[in-house]
N, C-alpha and C positions, 0 to 999 in steps of 0.2 A: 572569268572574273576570279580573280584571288581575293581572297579571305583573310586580315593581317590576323593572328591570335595575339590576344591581351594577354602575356604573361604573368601579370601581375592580378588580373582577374581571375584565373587557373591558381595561382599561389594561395588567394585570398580566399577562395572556394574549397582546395584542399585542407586550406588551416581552419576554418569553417566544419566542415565534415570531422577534421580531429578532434575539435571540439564538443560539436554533438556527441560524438563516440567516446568520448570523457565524462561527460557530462550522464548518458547512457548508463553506462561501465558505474560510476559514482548512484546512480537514482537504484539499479539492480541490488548494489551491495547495503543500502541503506534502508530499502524494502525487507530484505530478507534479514536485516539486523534489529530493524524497530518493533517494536513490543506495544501490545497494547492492553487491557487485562477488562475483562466484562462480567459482568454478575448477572445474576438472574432474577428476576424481578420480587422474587422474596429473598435475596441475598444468600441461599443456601450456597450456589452451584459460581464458583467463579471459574471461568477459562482465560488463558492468557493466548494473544495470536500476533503472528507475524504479521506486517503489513500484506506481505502478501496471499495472507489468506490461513497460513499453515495454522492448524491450533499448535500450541506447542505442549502446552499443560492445562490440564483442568484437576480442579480441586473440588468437592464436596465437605461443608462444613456441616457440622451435626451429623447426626446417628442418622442409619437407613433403614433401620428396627422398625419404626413407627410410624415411614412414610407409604402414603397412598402410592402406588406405582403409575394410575394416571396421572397424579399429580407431579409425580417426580418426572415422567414423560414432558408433562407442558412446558415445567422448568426447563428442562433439558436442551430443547429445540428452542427453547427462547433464546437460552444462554448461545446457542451457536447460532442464530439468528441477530443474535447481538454482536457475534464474533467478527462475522462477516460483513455486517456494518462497520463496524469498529476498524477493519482492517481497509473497507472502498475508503474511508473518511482518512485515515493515515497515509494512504497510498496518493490521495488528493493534495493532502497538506504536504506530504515530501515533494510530489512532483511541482508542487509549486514554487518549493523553499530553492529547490534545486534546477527548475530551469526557470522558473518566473512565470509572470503570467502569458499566456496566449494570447498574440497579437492578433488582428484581421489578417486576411488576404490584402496582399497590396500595400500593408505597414513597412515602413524600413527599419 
């Protein structure tokens, strides 16, 4: 029994795959570029993060002279508790903007 091959199904699968891999290549560079900036829930402690996760910068507003140090603690972990939200939620919105939404199994 021979098998005829669809060449044109092959062409359309390889341009397929370039695609994804552009599209890939595209969602990587714009994770690692998007910025998001979060505070800490008394506004002292702002960090800024990459989507993907990196902090990049954190900032401390006000004097440290006066601060309780478990206090400054709870801040702290909030604010990178926040960061890390803040960067799953960006990571979400780009992969959306850039491949679209998820279709089912079985969608064409």
């Amino acid at each position: 029994m021979v098998r005829e091959i669809d060449e044109a199904w092959i062409s359309e699968a390889i341009d397929r795959h370039r695609r994804v891999e552009q599209l890939r290549a595209e969602f990587d560079r714009a994770v690692e570029s998007h910025l998001v900036s979060v505070h800490s829930p008394d506004g002292s402690i702002e960090a800024t993060v990459t989507a993907t996760g990196r902090i990049t910068d954190m900032r401390v507003h006000g004097g440290l002279q006066h601060r309780d140090a478990d206090e400054f603690t709870r801040e702290l972990q909030a604010v990178v508790a926040a960061a890390t939200d803040a960067a799953r939620w960006a990571r979400d919105k780009l992969r959306g903007e850039i491949f679209g939404q998820p279709r089912a199994l079985g969608e064409a």
